[in-house]
C-alpha positions in Angstrom: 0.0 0.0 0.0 1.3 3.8 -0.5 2.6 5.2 2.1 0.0 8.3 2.0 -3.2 5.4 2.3 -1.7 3.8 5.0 -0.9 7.0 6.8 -4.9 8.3 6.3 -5.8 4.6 7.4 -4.1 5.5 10.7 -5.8 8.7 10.6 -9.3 8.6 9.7 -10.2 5.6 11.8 -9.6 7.7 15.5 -11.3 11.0 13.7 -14.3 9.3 12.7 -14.6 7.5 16.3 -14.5 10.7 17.8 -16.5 12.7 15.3 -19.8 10.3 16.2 -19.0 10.4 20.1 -19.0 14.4 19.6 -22.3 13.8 17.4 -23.9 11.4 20.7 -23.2 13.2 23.4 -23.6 17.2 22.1 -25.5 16.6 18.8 -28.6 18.7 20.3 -26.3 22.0 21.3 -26.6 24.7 19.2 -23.8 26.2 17.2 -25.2 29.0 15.1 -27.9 31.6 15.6 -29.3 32.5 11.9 -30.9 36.2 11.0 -33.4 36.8 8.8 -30.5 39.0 6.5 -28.5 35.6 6.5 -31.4 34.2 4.8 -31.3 36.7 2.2 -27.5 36.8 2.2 -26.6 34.0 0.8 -25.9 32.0 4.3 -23.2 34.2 4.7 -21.7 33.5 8.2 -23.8 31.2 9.6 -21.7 27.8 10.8 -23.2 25.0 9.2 -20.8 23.1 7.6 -17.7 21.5 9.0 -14.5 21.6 7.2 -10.9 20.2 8.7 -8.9 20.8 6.1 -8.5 25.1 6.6 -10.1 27.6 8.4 -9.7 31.5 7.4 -10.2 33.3 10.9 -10.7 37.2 9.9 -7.6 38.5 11.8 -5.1 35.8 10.3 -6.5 34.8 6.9 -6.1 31.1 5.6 -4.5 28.2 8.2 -4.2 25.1 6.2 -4.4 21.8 9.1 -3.5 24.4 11.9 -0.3 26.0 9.9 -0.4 29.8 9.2 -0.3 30.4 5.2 3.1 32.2 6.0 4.9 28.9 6.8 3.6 27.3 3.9 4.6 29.5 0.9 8.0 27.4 0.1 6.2 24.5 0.1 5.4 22.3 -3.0 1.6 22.0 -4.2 2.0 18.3 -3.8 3.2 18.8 0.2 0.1 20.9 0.4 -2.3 18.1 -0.9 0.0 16.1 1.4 -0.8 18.4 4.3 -4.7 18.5 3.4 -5.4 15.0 3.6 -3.6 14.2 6.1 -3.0 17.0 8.8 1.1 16.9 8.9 3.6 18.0 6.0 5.7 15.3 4.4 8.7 13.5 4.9 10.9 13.1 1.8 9.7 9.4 1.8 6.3 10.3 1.9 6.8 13.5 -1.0 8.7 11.3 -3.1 6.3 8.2 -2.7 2.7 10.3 -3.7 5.1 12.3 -6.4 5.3 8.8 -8.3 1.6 8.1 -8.0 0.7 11.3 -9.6 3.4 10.8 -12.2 1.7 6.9 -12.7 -1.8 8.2 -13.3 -0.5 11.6 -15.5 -1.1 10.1 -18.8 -4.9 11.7 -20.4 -7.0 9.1 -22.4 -6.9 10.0 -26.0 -10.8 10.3 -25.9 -10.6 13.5 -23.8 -8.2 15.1 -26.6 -11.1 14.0 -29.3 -13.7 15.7 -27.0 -11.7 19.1 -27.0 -11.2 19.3 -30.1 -15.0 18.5 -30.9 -15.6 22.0 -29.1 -16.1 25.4 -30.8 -13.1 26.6 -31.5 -14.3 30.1 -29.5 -15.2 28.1 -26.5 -14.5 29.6 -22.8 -11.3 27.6 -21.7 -13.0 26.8 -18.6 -16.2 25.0 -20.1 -13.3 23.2 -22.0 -11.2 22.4 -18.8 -14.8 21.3 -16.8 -15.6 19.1 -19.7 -12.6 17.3 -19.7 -13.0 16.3 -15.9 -16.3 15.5 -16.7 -16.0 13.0 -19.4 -13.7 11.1 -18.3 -16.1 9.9 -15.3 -15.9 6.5 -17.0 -12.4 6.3 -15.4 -13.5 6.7 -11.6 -12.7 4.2 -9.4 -14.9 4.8 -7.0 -17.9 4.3 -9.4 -16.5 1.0 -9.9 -16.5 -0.5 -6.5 -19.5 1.4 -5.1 -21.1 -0.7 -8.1 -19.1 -3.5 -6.7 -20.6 -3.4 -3.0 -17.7 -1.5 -1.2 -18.4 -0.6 2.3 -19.2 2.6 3.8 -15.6 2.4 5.3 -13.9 2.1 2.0 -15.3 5.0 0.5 -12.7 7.6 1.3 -9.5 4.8 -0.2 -11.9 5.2 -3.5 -12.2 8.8 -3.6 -9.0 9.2 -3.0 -8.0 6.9 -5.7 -9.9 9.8 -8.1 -8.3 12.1 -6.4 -4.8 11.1 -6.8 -6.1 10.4 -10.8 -7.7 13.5 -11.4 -5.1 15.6 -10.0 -2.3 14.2 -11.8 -3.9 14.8 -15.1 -5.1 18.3 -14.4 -1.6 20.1 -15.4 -1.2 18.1 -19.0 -5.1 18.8 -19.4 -5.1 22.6 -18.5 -1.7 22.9 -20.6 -3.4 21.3 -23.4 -6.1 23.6 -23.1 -3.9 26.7 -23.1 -1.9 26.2 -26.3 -5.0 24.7 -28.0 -7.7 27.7 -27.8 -5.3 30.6 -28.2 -3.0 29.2 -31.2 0.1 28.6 -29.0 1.4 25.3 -31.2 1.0 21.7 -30.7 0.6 19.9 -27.1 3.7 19.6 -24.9 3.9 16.2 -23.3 4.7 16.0 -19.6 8.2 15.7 -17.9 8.2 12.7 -15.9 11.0 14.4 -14.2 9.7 17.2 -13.6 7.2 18.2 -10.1 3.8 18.9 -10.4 3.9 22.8 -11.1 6.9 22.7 -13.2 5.6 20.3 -15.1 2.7 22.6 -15.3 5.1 25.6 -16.7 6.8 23.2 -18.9 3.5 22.1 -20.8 2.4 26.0 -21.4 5.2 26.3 -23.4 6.0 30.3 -22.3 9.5 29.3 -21.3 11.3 29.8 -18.4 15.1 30.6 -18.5 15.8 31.5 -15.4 13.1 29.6 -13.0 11.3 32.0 -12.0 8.3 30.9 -13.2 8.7 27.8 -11.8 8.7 29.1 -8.4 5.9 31.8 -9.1 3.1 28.6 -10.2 4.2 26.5 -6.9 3.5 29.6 -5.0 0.4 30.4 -6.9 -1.2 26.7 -6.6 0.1 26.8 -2.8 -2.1 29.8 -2.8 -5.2 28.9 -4.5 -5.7 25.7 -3.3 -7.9 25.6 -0.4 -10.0 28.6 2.0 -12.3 26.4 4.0 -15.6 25.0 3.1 -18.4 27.9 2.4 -16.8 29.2 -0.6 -18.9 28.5 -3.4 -16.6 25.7 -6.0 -15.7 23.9 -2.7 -19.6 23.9 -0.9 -20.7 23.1 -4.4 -18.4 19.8 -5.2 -18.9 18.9 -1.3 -22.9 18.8 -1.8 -22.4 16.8 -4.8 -19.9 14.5 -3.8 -22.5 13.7 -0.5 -24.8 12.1 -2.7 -22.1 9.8 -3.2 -21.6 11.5 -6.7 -18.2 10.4 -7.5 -14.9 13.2 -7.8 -15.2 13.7 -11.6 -19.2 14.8 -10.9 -18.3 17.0 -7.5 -14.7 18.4 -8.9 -16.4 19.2 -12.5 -19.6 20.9 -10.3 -17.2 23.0 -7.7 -15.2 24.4 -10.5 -18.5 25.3 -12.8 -19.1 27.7 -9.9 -15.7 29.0 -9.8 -16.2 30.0 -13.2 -18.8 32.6 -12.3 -18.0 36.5 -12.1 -18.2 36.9 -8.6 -16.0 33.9 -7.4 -13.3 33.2 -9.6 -12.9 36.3 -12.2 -12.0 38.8 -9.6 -8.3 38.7 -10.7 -9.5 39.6 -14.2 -11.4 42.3 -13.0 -8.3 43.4 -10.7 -5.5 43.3 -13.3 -7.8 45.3 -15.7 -7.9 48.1 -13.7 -4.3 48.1 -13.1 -3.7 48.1 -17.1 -6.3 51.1 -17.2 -4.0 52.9 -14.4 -0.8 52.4 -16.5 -2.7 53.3 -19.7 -4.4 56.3 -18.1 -1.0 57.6 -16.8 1.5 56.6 -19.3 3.1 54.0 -17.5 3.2 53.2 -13.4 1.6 56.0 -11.9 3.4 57.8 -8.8 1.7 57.3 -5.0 0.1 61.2 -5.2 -1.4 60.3 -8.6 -2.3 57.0 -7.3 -4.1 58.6 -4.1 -6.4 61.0 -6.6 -7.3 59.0 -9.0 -8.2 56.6 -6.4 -10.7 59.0 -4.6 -11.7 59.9 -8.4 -12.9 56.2 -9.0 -14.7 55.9 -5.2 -16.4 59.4 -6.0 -17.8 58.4 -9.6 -19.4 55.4 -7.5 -17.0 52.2 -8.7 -15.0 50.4 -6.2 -11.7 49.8 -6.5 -11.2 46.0 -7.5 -9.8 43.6 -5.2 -9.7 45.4 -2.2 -11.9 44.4 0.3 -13.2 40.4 1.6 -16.2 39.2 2.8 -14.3 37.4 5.5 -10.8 39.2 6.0 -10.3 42.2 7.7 -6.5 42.1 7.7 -4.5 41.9 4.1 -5.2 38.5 2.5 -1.9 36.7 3.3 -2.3 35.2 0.2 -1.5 38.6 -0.8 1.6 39.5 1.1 3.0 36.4 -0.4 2.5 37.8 -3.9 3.8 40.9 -3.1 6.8 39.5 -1.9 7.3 37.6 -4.4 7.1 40.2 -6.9 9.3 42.6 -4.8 12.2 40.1 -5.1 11.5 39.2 -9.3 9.0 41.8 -10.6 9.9 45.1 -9.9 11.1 46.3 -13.5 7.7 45.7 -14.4 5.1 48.8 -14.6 2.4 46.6 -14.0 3.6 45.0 -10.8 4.8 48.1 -9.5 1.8 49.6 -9.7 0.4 46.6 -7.7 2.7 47.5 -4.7 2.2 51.4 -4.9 -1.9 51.0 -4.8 -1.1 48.6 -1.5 0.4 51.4 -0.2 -2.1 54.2 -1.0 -5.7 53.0 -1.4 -5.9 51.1 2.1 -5.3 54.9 3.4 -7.8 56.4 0.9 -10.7 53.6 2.1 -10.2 53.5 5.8 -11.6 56.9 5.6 -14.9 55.7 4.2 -16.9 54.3 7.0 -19.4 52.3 5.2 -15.7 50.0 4.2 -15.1 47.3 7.0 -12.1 46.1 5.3 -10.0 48.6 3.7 -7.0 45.4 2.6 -6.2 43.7 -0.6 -7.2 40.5 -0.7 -5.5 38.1 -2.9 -6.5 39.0 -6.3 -5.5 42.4 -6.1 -2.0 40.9 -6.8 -1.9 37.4 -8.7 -3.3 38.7 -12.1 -0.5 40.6 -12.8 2.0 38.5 -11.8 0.7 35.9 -14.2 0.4 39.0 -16.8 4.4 39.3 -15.8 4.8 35.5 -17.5 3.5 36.1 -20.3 0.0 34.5 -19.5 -1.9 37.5 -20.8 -5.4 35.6 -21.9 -7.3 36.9 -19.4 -10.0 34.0 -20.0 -7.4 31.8 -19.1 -7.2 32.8 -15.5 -9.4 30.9 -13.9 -8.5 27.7 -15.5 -5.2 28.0 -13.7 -7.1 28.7 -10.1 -8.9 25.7 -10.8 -6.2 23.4 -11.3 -4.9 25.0 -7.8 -8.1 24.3 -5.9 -8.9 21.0 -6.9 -6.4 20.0 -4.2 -8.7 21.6 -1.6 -11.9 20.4 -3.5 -10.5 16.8 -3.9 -8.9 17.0 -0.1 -12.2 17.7 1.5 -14.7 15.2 -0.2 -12.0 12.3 0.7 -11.9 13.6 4.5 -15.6 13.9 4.1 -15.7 10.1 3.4 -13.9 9.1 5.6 -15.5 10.9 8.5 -19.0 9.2 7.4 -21.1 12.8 6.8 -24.4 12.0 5.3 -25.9 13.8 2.4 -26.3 17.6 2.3 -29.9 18.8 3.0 -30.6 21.7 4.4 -34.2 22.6 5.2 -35.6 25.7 2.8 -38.4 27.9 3.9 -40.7 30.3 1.9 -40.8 34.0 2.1 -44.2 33.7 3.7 -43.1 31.4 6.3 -39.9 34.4 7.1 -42.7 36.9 7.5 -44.5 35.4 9.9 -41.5 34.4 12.1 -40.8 37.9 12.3 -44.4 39.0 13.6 -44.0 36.7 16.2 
């Protein structure tokens, strides 16, 4: 056996016993209070859900199994999926050992390819990228065995057997997508040397002379690939994947939602305005041109993109990271240094607008331009690349969820006449 299934076996089994004892003796204490406005809202804030694998407290920003994002940012994507399922980081053993598994199950069936090319030609690269998860459901293993009679028990070992699958194909298949929709040249065909994200860079084909890339997509999928359950790709796959949907159907349903404008485009939106700023100014603005045209765009009634979180009130540590990152590689670049000059101005400009509980940058004030800095200037492309990242925490969570025995999702809807007369009385 692997040395990561053997380590969950000795996990799981002590988590579960002491997630039903928690459920038996305190399962009729109440944990949330819910307002009328959190009906309306979206569930926003209310604790419903349970979700081991991170937690993003407002005044510290993501912890990944207890770890502060800080001590995590020279960490490889694949310790991180490490860390997720498990709780601890890696040995080299245990790195090395679920590096080969990915590298095993890397290889795309050719049906996949014929699918993708089927598509429009103009087709968004994410319904592309969701597709190609989706068809090859025929592969999943836990399908098989769940057909088979597998017990309850065993249903995490065959989630996480589509786990390990779908993430190791999600590089070549993303790559794939990149250089077929915008005219980049034919495929690229993995490394089997090579680590997860540099494989990654490798198959885009944008080069990478002096590693730097490299090092920027480890530290992007490190940062994009998990921020607790409520978000809406992760709740999504999780409410799938409780029906006992298998991974392709839950990972393919999480990242549909990450395609929508208001969870995974925001970088988009972000780097825009930052091109407009250089445009508008001839180049990197300084911080006193910065500071009025800010107040100009609050005071024509726009926001000023990526600044602000609906959970955060401190900057988005994801954020810092960036920002150090480009410090150290990026600051000949316009674009990135107007990133770092609007960190230091706007903050000042919205903490004197009341009405703004969180005046910080959150983390997609930064990592649009730092891909623009590569050379990854499809803007449609963006969230392609965040989905590979957060699969990890998708894939993570449904294989802890199996393995702690949750039932089904079901919350209990309620019409608009039932609300009103709950408020008379």
């Amino acid at each position: 056996m692997p040395k990561l299934q053997e380590k969950l076996a000795e996990v799981y089994a002590p988590q579960r016993d002491e997630i039903k004892q928690l459920v038996k003796e305190h399962g009729d204490k109440v944990v949330s209070q819910v307002t009328v406005k959190q009906v309306y809202g979206g569930m926003r804030g209310v604790k419903g859900l349970v979700c081991d694998t991170s937690v993003v407290p407002p005044d510290k920003g993501l912890i990944i199994r207890g770890i502060e994002l800080k001590e995590l940012t020279d960490k490889l994507p694949e310790e991180i999926f490490y860390l997720l399922l498990s709780g601890s980081l890696p040995n080299e053993e245990e790195l090395k050992d679920l590096q080969d598994q990915l590298q095993a199950e890397q290889e795309v069936p050719k049906y996949v390819w014929d699918v993708l090319s089927a598509m429009p030609d103009d087709s968004h690269p994410m319904a592309m990228f969701n597709t190609a998860i989706l068809v090859m459901e025929k592969e999943s293993i836990f399908r098989k065995r769940y057909d088979e009679g597998m017990t309850k028990d065993q249903y995490w070992e065959a989630t996480l057997a589509d786990a390990i699958s779908i993430i190791a194909k999600l590089p070549n298949i993303a790559a794939w997508i990149y250089r077929k929709r915008f005219g980049k040249g034919d495929p690229i065909s993995p490394d089997p040397n090579l680590d997860w994200g540099a494989n990654y860079v490798h198959m885009l084909g944008l080069g990478d002379p002096n590693g730097e890339f490299t090092k920027f997509m480890r530290l992007y999928l490190v940062l994009h690939s998990d921020h607790e359950g409520g978000n809406v790709s992760a709740f999504s796959a999780a409410t799938v994947n409780s029906a006992l949907s298998d991974l392709y159907y839950a990972i393919s349903a999480g990242l549909n939602g990450l395609a929508g404008p208001l969870h995974g485009l925001a970088n988009q939106e972000c780097l825009k305005w930052i091109l407009d700023v250089n445009e508008k100014f001839g180049g990197a603005p300084n911080k006193e041109q910065l500071e009025k045209f800010a107040w100009e765009t609050l005071d024509s009634g726009k926001v000023i993109p990526g600044y602000g979180h609906a959970v955060l009130r401190i900057t988005d540590p994801r954020f810092d990271a960036f920002l150090a990152f480009g410090k150290q590689y990026c600051m000949d670049d316009p674009v990135f240094q107007t990133v770092s000059n609007v960190f230091d101005v706007v903050p000042g400009v919205l903490r004197q607008i009341k009405k703004i509980a969180d005046p910080w940058p959150n983390v997609d004030a930064g990592s649009g331009a730092m891909l623009y800095h590569y050379g990854l200037k499809e803007f449609s492309y963006y969230t392609v690349l965040f989905s590979v990242s957060r699969a990890l925490g998708i894939a993570s969570q449904a294989v802890v969820a199996r393995a702690y025995g949750l039932p089904i999702t079901r919350p209990k809807s309620v019409p608009t006449t039932w609300v009103k007369e709950q408020v008379k009385e």
